[in-house]
C-alpha positions in Angstrom: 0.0 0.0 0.0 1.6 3.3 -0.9 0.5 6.0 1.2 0.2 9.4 -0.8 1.6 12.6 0.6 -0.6 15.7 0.0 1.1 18.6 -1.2 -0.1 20.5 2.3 -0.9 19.3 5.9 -3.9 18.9 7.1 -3.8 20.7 10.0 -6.3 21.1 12.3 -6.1 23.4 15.1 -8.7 22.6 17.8 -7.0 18.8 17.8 -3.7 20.4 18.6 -4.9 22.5 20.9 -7.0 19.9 22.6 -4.9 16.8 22.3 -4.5 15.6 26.3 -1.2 13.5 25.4 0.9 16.8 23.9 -1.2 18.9 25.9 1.4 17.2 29.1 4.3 18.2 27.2 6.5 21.7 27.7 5.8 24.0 25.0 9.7 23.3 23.8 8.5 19.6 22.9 5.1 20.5 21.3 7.7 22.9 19.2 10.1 19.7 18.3 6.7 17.7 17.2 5.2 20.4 15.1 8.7 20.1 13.5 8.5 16.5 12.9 4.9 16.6 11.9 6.4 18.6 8.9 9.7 16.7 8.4 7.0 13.5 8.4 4.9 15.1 5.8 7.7 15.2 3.2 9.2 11.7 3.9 8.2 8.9 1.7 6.2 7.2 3.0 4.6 10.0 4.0 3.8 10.0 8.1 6.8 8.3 9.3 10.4 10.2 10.6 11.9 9.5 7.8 14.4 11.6 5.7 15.0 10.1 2.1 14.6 6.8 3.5 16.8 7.0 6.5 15.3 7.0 10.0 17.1 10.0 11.5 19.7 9.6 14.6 18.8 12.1 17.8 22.1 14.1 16.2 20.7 14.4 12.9 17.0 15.3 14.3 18.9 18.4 16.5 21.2 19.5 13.3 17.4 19.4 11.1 15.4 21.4 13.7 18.2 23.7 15.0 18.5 22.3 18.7 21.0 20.9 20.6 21.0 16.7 20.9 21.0 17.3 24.2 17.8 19.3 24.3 15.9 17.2 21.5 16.6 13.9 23.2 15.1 15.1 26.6 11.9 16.1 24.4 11.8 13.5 22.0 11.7 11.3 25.9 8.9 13.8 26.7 6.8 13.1 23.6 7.6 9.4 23.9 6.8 9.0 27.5 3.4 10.9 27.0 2.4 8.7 24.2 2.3 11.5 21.2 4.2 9.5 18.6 3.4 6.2 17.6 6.3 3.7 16.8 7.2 0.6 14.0 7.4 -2.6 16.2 6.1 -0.8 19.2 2.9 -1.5 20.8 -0.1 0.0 19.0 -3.6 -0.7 17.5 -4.3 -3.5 14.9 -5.7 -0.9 13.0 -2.7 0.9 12.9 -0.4 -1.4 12.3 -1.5 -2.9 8.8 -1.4 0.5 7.2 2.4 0.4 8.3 4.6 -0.8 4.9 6.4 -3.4 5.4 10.6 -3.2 5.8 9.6 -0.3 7.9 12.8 -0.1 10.6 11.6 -0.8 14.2 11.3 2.3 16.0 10.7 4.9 13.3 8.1 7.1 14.5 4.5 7.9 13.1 1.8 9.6 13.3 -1.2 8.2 13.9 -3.7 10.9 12.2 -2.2 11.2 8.9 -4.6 7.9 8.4 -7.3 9.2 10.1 -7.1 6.6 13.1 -6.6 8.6 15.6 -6.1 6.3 18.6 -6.7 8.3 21.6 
Protein backbone atom coordinates (compact mmCIF):
# COMPACT_ATOMS: atom_id res chain seq x y z
CA UNK A 1 0.00 0.00 0.00
CA UNK A 2 1.56 3.33 -0.87
CA UNK A 3 0.47 6.03 1.20
CA UNK A 4 0.16 9.41 -0.81
CA UNK A 5 1.61 12.63 0.56
CA UNK A 6 -0.62 15.73 0.01
CA UNK A 7 1.13 18.62 -1.22
CA UNK A 8 -0.10 20.50 2.32
CA UNK A 9 -0.88 19.32 5.89
CA UNK A 10 -3.90 18.91 7.12
CA UNK A 11 -3.76 20.71 10.05
CA UNK A 12 -6.30 21.09 12.28
CA UNK A 13 -6.08 23.40 15.14
CA UNK A 14 -8.73 22.58 17.80
CA UNK A 15 -6.98 18.80 17.82
CA UNK A 16 -3.71 20.44 18.55
CA UNK A 17 -4.92 22.52 20.88
CA UNK A 18 -6.96 19.90 22.62
CA UNK A 19 -4.89 16.77 22.33
CA UNK A 20 -4.48 15.58 26.29
CA UNK A 21 -1.19 13.47 25.41
CA UNK A 22 0.88 16.80 23.87
CA UNK A 23 -1.17 18.93 25.91
CA UNK A 24 1.35 17.18 29.10
CA UNK A 25 4.25 18.18 27.19
CA UNK A 26 6.49 21.67 27.67
CA UNK A 27 5.76 23.95 25.01
CA UNK A 28 9.73 23.28 23.81
CA UNK A 29 8.55 19.59 22.88
CA UNK A 30 5.11 20.54 21.30
CA UNK A 31 7.65 22.86 19.23
CA UNK A 32 10.08 19.73 18.29
CA UNK A 33 6.71 17.68 17.15
CA UNK A 34 5.16 20.40 15.05
CA UNK A 35 8.74 20.15 13.49
CA UNK A 36 8.50 16.48 12.91
CA UNK A 37 4.93 16.61 11.89
CA UNK A 38 6.45 18.57 8.85
CA UNK A 39 9.66 16.73 8.36
CA UNK A 40 7.03 13.48 8.36
CA UNK A 41 4.88 15.15 5.79
CA UNK A 42 7.68 15.25 3.24
CA UNK A 43 9.20 11.68 3.88
CA UNK A 44 8.18 8.91 1.67
CA UNK A 45 6.16 7.15 2.99
CA UNK A 46 4.61 10.04 3.99
CA UNK A 47 3.79 9.99 8.10
CA UNK A 48 6.84 8.31 9.27
CA UNK A 49 10.36 10.23 10.56
CA UNK A 50 11.87 9.49 7.85
CA UNK A 51 14.42 11.56 5.67
CA UNK A 52 14.98 10.12 2.06
CA UNK A 53 14.57 6.76 3.52
CA UNK A 54 16.76 6.98 6.51
CA UNK A 55 15.31 7.01 10.04
CA UNK A 56 17.11 10.00 11.54
CA UNK A 57 19.66 9.63 14.61
CA UNK A 58 18.82 12.14 17.78
CA UNK A 59 22.06 14.12 16.15
CA UNK A 60 20.73 14.44 12.86
CA UNK A 61 17.02 15.26 14.30
CA UNK A 62 18.90 18.36 16.51
CA UNK A 63 21.20 19.48 13.30
CA UNK A 64 17.41 19.44 11.05
CA UNK A 65 15.37 21.37 13.67
CA UNK A 66 18.21 23.69 14.98
CA UNK A 67 18.50 22.30 18.65
CA UNK A 68 21.05 20.88 20.57
CA UNK A 69 21.04 16.71 20.91
CA UNK A 70 21.04 17.29 24.19
CA UNK A 71 17.77 19.32 24.29
CA UNK A 72 15.87 17.15 21.50
CA UNK A 73 16.62 13.94 23.23
CA UNK A 74 15.08 15.09 26.58
CA UNK A 75 11.88 16.13 24.36
CA UNK A 76 11.75 13.52 21.99
CA UNK A 77 11.74 11.29 25.86
CA UNK A 78 8.88 13.76 26.73
CA UNK A 79 6.77 13.09 23.59
CA UNK A 80 7.57 9.41 23.88
CA UNK A 81 6.77 9.01 27.51
CA UNK A 82 3.43 10.92 26.99
CA UNK A 83 2.37 8.69 24.19
CA UNK A 84 2.26 11.54 21.24
CA UNK A 85 4.19 9.48 18.65
CA UNK A 86 3.35 6.18 17.57
CA UNK A 87 6.35 3.75 16.77
CA UNK A 88 7.21 0.62 13.96
CA UNK A 89 7.45 -2.61 16.18
CA UNK A 90 6.06 -0.77 19.15
CA UNK A 91 2.95 -1.54 20.80
CA UNK A 92 -0.07 0.00 18.95
CA UNK A 93 -3.63 -0.73 17.51
CA UNK A 94 -4.34 -3.46 14.92
CA UNK A 95 -5.75 -0.87 13.03
CA UNK A 96 -2.73 0.86 12.88
CA UNK A 97 -0.38 -1.35 12.30
CA UNK A 98 -1.50 -2.93 8.84
CA UNK A 99 -1.36 0.50 7.16
CA UNK A 100 2.45 0.36 8.32
CA UNK A 101 4.60 -0.80 4.87
CA UNK A 102 6.40 -3.41 5.38
CA UNK A 103 10.61 -3.18 5.84
CA UNK A 104 9.64 -0.26 7.85
CA UNK A 105 12.83 -0.10 10.59
CA UNK A 106 11.59 -0.78 14.15
CA UNK A 107 11.34 2.29 15.97
CA UNK A 108 10.70 4.90 13.28
CA UNK A 109 8.09 7.05 14.54
CA UNK A 110 4.49 7.95 13.07
CA UNK A 111 1.80 9.56 13.32
CA UNK A 112 -1.24 8.23 13.91
CA UNK A 113 -3.67 10.88 12.17
CA UNK A 114 -2.18 11.22 8.92
CA UNK A 115 -4.58 7.93 8.39
CA UNK A 116 -7.26 9.19 10.08
CA UNK A 117 -7.13 6.61 13.09
CA UNK A 118 -6.58 8.58 15.64
CA UNK A 119 -6.14 6.32 18.65
CA UNK A 120 -6.68 8.32 21.57
Amino acid sequence: MSLKRDPFLKFYTADWLGEPRLKMCCRSARSLWIDLLCIMQEADPCGFLLVEGIQPTTAQISRLVGDTERDVKRWLAELIAAGVPSVVGGDMPEDVGVLVPAGLPAGTSHVRRRYGLATD
